[in-house]
N, C-alpha and C positions, 0 to 999 in steps of 0.2 A: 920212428916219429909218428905218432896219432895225429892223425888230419881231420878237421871236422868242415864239413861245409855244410853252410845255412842257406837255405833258400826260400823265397817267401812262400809260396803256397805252391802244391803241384796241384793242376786241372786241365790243365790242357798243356799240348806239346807244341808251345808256338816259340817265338826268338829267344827268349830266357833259355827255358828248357835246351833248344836247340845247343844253346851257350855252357847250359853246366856236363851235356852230355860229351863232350871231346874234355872240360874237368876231369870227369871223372875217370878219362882215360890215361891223365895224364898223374892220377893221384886214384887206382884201382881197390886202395886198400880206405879212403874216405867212408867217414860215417856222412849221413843228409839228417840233416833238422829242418821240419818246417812247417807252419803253420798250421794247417791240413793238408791229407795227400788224398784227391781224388781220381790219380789220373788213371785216365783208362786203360785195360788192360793189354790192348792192342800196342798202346804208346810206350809198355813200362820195360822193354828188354835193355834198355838203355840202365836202369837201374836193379839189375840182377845183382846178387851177391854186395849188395852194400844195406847196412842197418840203417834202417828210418824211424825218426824219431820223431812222433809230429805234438801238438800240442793240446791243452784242455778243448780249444773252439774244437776240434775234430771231432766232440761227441754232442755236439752243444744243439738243439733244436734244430735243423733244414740250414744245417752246416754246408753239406753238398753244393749245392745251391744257390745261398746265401750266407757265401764263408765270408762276402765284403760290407757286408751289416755289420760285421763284427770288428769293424775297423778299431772304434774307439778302446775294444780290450787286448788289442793284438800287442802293443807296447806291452802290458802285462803280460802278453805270452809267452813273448818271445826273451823274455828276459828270467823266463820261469825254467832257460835251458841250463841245464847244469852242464859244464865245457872245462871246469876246472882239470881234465887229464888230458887236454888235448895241449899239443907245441902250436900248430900252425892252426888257426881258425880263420875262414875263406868263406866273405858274405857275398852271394849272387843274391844282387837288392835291388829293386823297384821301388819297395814302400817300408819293410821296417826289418830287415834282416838283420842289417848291419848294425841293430839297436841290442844284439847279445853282450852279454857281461863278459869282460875278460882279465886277466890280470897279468900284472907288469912284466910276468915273465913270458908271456905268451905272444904270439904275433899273429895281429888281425888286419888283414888285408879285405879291403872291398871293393869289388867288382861291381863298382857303379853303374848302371842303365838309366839310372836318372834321380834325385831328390824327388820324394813322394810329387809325384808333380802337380794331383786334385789337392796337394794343400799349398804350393808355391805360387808360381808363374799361371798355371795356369787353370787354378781354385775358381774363378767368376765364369771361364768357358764353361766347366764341370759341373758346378751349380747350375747355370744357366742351360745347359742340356739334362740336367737331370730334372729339370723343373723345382731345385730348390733354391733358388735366386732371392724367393722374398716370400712373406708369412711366416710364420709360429717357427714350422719344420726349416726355412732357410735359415731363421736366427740361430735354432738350436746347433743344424748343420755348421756353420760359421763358427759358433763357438768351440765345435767337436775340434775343427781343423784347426782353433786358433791354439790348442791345449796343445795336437798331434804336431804341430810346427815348434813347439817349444822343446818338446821333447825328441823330437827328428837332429834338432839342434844342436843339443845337450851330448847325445850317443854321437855324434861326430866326432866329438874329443877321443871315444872311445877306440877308434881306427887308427891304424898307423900308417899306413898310408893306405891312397885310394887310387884304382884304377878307373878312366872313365873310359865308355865306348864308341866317343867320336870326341872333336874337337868342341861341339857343340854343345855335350853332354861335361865337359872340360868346365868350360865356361859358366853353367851352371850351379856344377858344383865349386867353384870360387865363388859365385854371386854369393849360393846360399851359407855355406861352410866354412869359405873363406881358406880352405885348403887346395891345396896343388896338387893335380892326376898329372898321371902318365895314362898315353891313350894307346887302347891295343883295341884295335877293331876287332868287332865279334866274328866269330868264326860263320864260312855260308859254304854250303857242302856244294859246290861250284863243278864238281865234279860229275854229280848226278842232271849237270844242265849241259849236255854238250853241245858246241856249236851246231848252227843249221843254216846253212847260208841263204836257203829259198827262201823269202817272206812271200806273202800272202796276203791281200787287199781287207784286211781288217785290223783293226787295235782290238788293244786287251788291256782290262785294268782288272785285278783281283784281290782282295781283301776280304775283311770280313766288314757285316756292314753295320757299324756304328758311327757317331755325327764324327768324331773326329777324320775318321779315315775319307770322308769329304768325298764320297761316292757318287752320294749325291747330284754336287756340282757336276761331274764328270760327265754322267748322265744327262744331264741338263742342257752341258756344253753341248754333247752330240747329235741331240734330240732338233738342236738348234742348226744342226749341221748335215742335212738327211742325206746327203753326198757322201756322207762316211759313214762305214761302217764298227760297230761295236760289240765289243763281247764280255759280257761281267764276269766272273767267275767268282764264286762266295756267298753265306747267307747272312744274318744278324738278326736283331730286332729291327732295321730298319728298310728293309728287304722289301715288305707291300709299300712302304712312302715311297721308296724309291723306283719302285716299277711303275709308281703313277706318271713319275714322269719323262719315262720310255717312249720314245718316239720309235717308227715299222723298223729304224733302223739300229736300233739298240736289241738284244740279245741278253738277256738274264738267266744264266743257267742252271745258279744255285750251288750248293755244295756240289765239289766234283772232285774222283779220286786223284791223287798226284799223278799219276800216268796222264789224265786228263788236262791238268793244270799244266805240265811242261810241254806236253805236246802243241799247246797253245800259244806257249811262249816261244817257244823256237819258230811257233811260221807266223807269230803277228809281225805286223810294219812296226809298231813300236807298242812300249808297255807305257801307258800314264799314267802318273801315280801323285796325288792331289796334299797329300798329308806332312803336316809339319814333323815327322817323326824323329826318334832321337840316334838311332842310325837307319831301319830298314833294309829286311833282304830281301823281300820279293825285286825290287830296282837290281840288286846284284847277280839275282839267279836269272831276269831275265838279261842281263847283257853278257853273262856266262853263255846264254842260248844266242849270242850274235847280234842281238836285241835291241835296239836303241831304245833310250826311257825320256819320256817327256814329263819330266816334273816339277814340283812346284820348287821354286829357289829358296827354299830355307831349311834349315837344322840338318839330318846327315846326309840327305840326299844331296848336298853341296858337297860332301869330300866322297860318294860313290858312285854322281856321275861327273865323269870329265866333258865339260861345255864342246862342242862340236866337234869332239871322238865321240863320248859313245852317247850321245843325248843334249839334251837341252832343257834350257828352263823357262816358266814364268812366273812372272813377280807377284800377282797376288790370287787368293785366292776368289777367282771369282770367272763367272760363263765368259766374261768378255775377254780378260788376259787367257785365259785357256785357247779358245777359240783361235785369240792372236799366233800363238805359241804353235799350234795345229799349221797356220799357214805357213809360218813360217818353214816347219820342219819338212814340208812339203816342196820345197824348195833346195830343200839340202841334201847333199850324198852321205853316208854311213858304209865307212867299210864293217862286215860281220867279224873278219877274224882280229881287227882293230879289237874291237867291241869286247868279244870274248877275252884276248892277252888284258885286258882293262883288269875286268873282274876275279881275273884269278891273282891280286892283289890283296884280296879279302878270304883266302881260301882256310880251310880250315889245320890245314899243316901249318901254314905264317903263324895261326893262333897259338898252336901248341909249341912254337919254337920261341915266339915271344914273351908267353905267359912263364912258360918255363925256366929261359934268363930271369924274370923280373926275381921270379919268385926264390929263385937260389940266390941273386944276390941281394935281397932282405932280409933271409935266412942267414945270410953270413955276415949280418950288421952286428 
């Protein structure tokens, strides 16, 4: 059987990536299609021995770079894939994978991570942090997303069923689609975080820094709290905003190798993690390390951390709930090997035993 998997762009090796690489283990002989591939050479052993096939934008003027300029002709790309010899086609989607041509006798399953989300739910944050909310360039933007939601739409039909990556990621896709997932958490290599029972008188939050991931706040919250200690670990574009507002007792390290990154998760007091995301594994690798997580109460970080085993939450985003949420956990005991038996719930073996079921019995529909 010829397997094809689409995936939207390769550039870096973050949660997606992380997601198609135990795929690929589980379907060795898959072809990859996708948008453009720029990922670095460092990141690509994961995609040995499989053919890639990317599209027109890969050649297209400061592609590299600026492959997400290129939004409004990606629908056009991705639809420019010729798939007519594949049986099984398997879209790992964000923004327009699962928008490939297929025909009746074929079977396309897609591994939802969420409905383009800068043209849904959450289009007026997106604008609004990109600075195009209003003038010339926000109309046009407005209209780019109101074409790309039509068409997001349309290619929905095209799916036969869909897998989503949390419950909350579930829900969305009924909003927009109006279709029913099954939800198989994404895989979180939980193995490479091994327990550590000693903590150490500092938190840790790590990302990368853009408005969403709400670093910011966190920052702020602490700055406001010079009795605690903090440690960033991540760079972004908003990296000098957010060191402005560092207070003696905050700590910005910047990009740091993973050696650096785990070793910190296993001796902080807790990992806080600020961001409405649609499931997130840094929350899961730190409670793999023993870790309790103090995060915001919405989207997947509600079904990966369990409320007073291995973390806690607050309700909005903002310095004062945060702060609240600090005292509180300050107050409470965490057992470490609780914490850890948590997260290997999420492990990347459950992935490959669950994807695996689903997928043979579709195949034998």
């Amino acid at each position: 059987m010829k397997i094809a998997i689409i995936h939207d762009w390769l550039t870096v090796y973050a949660g997606a990536e992380k997601t198609l690489e135990p795929m690929l283990k589980l379907y060795p002989q898959a072809d990859i299609f996708t948008i453009v591939d720029f990922l670095p050479q460092k990141d690509r052993k994961f995609l040995t021995g499989h053919k890639i096939t990317t599209s027109f934008i890969q050649n297209l003027p400061f592609a590299q770079s600026k492959y997400r300029n290129y939004l409004p002709l990606m629908p056009l790309a991705i639809e420019q894939f010729d798939l007519s010899s594949y049986s099984l086609v398997i879209s790992s989607s964000h923004a327009v994978a699962k928008g490939v041509i297929t025909g009746p006798d074929q079977k396309h399953i897609c591994l939802c991570y969420s409905p383009i989300r800068y043209a849904w739910d959450l289009q007026h944050q997106y604008l609004r942090e990109s600075g195009l909310d209003k003038g010339l360039k926000g109309w046009m933007a407005r209209s780019m997303l109101h074409k790309i939601r039509l068409w997001d739409l349309r290619t929905a039909n095209g799916v036969d069923d869909f897998i989503a990556i949390s419950d909350f990621i579930a829900r969305r896709i009924w909003k927009v689609y109006r279709r029913e997932s099954v939800v198989i958490y994404p895989p979180v290599d939980v193995e490479a975080f091994k327990l550590h029972e000693n903590k150490e008188d500092f938190y840790l939050t790590a990302s990368r820094m853009v408005p969403y991931k709400k670093i910011d706040l966190i920052v702020e919250a602490f700055s406001a709290m010079p009795d605690k200690k903090l440690i960033v670990i991540g760079d972004g574009p908003d990296f000098e905003k957010i060191r402005a507002y560092a207070g003696s007792n905050v700590t910005l390290m910047g990009y740091q190798s993973f050696e650096v990154l785990r070793d910190h998760m296993q001796r902080a007091r807790a990992f806080v993690f600020a961001a409405e995301e649609d499931f997130g594994i840094a929350p899961v690798e730190a409670q793999a390390c023993g870790t309790p997580v103090i995060a915001f109460g919405k989207g997947g970080a509600l079904e990966t951390v369990a409320d007073g085993v291995s973390g806690l939450f607050f309700d909005t985003q903002s310095v004062e709930s945060l702060c609240e949420a600090l005292g509180r956990f300050e107050t409470m005991k965490f057992n470490p090997t609780d914490i850890s038996i948590h997260a290997r719930k999420f492990s990347e073996e459950r992935f490959l035993v669950q994807m695996k079921s689903f997928l043979q019995e579709k195949l034998e529909k």
